[in-house]
N, C-alpha and C positions, 0 to 999 in steps of 0.2 A: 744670687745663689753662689758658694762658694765650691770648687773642688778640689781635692789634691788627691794624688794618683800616688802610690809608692808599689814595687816590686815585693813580692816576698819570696818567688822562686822564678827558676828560667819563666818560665810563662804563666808563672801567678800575678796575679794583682790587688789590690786593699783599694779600692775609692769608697773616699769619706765624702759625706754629700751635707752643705749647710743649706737648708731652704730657712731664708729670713723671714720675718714677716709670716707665717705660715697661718695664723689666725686660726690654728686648730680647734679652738672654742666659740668660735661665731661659727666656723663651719658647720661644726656637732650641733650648732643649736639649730642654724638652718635645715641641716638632716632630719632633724625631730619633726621641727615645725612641715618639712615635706610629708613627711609619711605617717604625722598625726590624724589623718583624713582616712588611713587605712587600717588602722590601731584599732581590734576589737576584745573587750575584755568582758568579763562578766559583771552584768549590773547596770554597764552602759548602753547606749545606743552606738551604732557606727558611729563614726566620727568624731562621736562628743567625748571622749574619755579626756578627763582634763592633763594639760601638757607636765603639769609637777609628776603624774602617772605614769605618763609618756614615755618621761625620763628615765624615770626609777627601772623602765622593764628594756628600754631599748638604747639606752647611754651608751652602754660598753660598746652594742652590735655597731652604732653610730657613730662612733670614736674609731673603731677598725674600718670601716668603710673609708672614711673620710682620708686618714692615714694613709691606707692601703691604696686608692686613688692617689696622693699627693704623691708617693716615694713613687709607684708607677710612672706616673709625670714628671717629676723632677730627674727618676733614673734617664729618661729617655734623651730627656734634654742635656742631663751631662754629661753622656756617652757623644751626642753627636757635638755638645760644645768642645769636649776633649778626641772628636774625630779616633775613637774605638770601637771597634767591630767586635765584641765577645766572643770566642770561642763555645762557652758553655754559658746554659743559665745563670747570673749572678744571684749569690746566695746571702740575703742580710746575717753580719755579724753582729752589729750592736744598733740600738735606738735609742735616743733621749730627744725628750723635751729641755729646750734649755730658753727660760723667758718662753718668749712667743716665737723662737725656734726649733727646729725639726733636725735634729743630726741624726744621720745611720751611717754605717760604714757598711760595705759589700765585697766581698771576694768574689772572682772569678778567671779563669782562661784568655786568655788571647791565640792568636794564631802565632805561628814565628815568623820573626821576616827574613825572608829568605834572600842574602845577598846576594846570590849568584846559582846559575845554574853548570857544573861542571858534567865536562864532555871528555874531559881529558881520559886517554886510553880506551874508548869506549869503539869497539868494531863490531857492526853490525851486517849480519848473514839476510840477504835480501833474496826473498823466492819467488820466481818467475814461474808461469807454466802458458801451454798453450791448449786448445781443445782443438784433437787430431783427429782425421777420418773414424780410425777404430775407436775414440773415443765415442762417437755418435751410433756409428755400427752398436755396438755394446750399449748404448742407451735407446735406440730401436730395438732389440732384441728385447731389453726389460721393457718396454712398452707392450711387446707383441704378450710377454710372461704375462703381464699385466693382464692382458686382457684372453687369457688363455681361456677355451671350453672344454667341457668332454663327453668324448663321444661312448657309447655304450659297446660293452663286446660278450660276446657270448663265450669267447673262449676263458680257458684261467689266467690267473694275476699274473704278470712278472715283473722283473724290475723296471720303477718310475711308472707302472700304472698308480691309477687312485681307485683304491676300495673302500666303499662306503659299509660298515657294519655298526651294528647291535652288538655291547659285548656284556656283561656283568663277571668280577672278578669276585674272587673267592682264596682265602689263608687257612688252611686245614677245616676247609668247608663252608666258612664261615664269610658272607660278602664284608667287603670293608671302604672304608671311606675315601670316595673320588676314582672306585673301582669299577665306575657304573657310564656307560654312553650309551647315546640313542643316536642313525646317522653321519655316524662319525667317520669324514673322509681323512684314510689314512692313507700317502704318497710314498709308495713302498722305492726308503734309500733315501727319504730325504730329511729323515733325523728325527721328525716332529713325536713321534714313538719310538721308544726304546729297539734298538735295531734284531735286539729277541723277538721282539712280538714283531715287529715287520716282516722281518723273513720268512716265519713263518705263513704268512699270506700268502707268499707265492706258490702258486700251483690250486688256487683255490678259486671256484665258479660260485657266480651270483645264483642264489637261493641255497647253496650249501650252508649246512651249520659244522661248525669246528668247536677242537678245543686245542686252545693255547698254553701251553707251561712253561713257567720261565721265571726266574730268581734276578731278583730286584739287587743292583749294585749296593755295595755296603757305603756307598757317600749320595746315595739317591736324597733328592731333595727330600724328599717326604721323610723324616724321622721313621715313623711308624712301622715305610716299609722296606728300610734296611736290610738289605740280607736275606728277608725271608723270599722262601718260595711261594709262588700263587698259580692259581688258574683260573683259566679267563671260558666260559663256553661264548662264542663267537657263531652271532647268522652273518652271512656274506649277504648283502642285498642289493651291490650291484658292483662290477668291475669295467673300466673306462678308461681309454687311455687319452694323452695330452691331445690338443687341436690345435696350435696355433695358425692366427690368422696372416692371410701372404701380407711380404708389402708390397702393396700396391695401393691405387687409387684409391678404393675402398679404406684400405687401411687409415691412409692421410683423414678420410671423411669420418672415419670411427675416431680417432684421436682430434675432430673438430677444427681439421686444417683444408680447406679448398687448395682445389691446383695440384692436386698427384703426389707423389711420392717426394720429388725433389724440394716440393713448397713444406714438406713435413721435414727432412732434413734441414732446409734452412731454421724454420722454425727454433726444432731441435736445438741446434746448433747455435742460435742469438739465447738459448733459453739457458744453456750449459756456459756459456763466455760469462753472462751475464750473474751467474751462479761462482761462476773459481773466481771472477774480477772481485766481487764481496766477497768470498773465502780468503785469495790471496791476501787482498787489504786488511783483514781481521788479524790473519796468523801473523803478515809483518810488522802492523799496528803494536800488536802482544808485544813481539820483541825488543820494538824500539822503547814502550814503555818501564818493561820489565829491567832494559838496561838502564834507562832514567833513573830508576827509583835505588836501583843497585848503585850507580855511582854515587849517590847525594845521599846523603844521610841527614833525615831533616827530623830537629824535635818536635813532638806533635803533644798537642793537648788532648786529655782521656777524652773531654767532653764529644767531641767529633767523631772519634775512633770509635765511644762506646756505640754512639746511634747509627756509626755506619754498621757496626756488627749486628744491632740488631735488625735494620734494615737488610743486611743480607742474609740473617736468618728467619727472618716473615718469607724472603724471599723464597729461600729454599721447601719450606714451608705449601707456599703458595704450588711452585713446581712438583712436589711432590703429589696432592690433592690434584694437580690436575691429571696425573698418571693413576689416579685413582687410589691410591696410597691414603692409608687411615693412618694421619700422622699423631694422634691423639696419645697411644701409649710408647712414642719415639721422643727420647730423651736427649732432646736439644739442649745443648751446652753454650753460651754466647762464646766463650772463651774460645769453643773451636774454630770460631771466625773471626776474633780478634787481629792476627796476622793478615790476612785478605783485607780487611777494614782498614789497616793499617799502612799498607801497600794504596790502595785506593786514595784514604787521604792527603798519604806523601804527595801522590802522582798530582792532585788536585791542585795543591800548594806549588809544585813545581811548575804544571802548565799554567799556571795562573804567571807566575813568573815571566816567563818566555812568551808570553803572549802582551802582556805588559809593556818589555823592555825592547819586543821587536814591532807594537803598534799593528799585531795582526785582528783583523776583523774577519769577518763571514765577508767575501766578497759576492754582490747580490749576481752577476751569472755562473757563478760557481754555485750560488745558491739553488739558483735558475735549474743549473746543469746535473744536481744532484735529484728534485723532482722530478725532473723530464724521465731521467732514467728511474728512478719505480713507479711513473705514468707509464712507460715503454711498453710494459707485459701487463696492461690492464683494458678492457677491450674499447673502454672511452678514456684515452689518456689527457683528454681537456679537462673532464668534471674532476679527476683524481690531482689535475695539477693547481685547478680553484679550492680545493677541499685543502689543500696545504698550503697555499698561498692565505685562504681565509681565516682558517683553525693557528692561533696565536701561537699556544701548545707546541702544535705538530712542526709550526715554521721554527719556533726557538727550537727545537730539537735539530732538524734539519742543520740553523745555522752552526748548532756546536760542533754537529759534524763537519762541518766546513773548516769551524777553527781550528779542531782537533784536528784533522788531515794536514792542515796548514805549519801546524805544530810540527808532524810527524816529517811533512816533507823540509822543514828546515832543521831538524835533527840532520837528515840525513846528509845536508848539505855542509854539515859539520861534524861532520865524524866518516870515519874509514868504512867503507860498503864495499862487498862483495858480493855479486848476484849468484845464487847456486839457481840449479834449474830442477825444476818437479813435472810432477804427471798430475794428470787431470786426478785419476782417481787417489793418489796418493794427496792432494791436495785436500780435497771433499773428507777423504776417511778421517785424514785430521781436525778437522772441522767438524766433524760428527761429533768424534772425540772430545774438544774442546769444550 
């Protein structure tokens, strides 16, 4: 088999492929004579349809088969005889038969090769935080929210009660659409109703019936009820104010911690570290990346970039459908994720580099050390550290994490760091955000 390679663009390519000897016409005939046993036509028995028949109906389909297998096989083998990696599907430009040979020529992509990875003027903002007394305090408090009851009261509503009412709304008489609840507790001051109709609540006892009036904001979500006035008649069927539960013992045993109050702040407290320690490493992660990609300017091939775009538009896809979102009549654009795509594949190309030219691996207690820690907050952290130990999958993910870190912490060691310092919650919010 012969090949020659030639360039037609930065990272185009033309291989011309000779397969000698290709015996494309014994092959075709073996093809017939295989699948003459299956050849049924009219007039004959299975089998028997004579082979001159054969021919005549199934030559052509046996001739592409044949073909189509050989360039298959011979591409494979020229690629790794020429040690080339494709970027994109290669695409056949020409075929001939020539004698009892096979030439095609193919285009396709390659990656670039990336001679270096530049660090130069690159300074990087590194964020610290720590999780403080009041940051725990403030996460028992939303525990206790969490698990908040109510108690019933005879007297009227006022602010930060919950009243539970019946209401049916009504537009110059007339009821209208999403103007209707049954049971519906409404927490007078806490926004979830328009703070018209909340106010009005207060001063209002279970089994009373009301009536509410009140004009809908002119940027209300609801199109329909723009502007207009409405009225709501309103039964009160029961008014109740907050209960939260003490801390104390009890409380630890309700949030499923033995050992009192203190063994629930520890808790807490390994549960929130363990939480900003992955926030912090994501947010600094981004950055070190983001400056990668910005200093190196690296040419990329479509072929990669398109399937990353599309790959992150199933994705967005996916995440939407699971917020329950009917993404059916949303008009996905690939183009608007072409840049992300493209940023992504940079980054690829470059960690591939640095990981190459500084001989970094997953080192295996690093590997070790990254299960242990999400076995840590699972209540049998032996079966969750065999289950990723076992699962091939789960461990190659695991070790890219490792490399990637590994990556991120010899950036660091090469280029200017500044550590600024944050807050627990201001950490998290960003992380939400992200």
């Amino acid at each position: 088999m012969q090949v020659t390679v030639e360039n037609v663009s930065e990272l185009g390519r033309r291989m011309t492929v000779t397969v000698e000897d290709a015996n494309i016409e014994q092959a075709v005939q073996e093809r017939l004579k295989a699948i003459q046993p299956t050849v049924k036509m009219s007039g004959f028995r299975p089998g028997k349809v004579p082979m001159k028949m054969v021919a005549q109906s199934h030559a052509g389909s046996a001739r592409r088969d044949v073909i189509d297998a050989l360039v298959q096989s011979s591409m494979q083998e020229a690629f790794t005889q020429e040690e080339i990696n494709p970027a994109s599907p290669p695409h056949i430009e020409t075929m001939n038969e020539e004698d009892n040979s096979l030439v095609y020529a193919m285009v396709y992509d390659v990656f670039p090769d990336v001679k270096e990875v530049n660090l130069d003027g690159i300074s990087l903002e590194k964020t610290t935080a720590e999780v403080q007394d009041e940051d725990v305090d403030t996460m028992l408090e939303t525990l206790r929210q969490q698990r908040m009851t109510w108690d019933p009261l005879k007297r009227a509503a006022k602010e930060e009660d919950g009243v539970t009412i019946d209401f049916v709304g009504s537009i110059d008489g007339e009821e209208f659409d999403g103007g209707k609840g049954t049971d519906v507790l409404v927490v007078i001051g806490d926004g979830n109703m328009l703070p018209e109709f909340e106010n009005q609540l207060i001063g209002k006892k279970a089994g009373q019936e009301t009536t509410i009036t009140m004009t809908f904001p002119a940027d209300y979500r609801a199109e329909h009820l723009q502007g207009k006035d409405a009225s709501f008649s309103v039964t009160v069927k029961s008014v109740a104010k907050k209960k939260l539960p003490k801390l104390d013992k009890s409380f630890a045993e309700l949030c499923g911690v033995d050992g009192g109050l203190a063994a629930l702040k520890k808790e807490v407290r390994g549960n929130m570290t363990r939480e900003l320690e992955t926030a912090l490493k994501a947010q600094n992660k981004r950055k070190v990346m983001s400056s990668l990609t910005d200093n190196n300017e690296v040419a990329l091939p479509e072929g990669p970039v398109q399937r990353e775009a599309e790959f992150l538009m199933e994705q967005a896809k996916t995440n939407l459908k699971n917020q329950g979102v009917n993404v059916e009549g949303i008009p996905f654009d690939i183009e608007n994720f072409k840049d992300n795509a493209k940023q992504r594949v940079s980054l690829s190309l470059l960690i591939g580099k640095i990981i190459s030219d500084n001989g970094i691996t997953a080192e295996e207690d690093k590997v070790k050390a990254v299960i242990d820690g999400i076995a840590e907050s699972y209540e049998d952290p032996e079966d969750v550290v065999k289950f990723y130990m076992n699962d091939q999958q789960k461990l190659s993910e695991i070790q890219m994490m490792v490399v990637e870190d590994a990556v991120v912490a010899w950036i660091y060691e090469n280029v200017k760091v500044e550590e600024t310092s944050s807050t627990f919650s201001d950490v998290m919010n960003a992380a939400s955000a992200a």
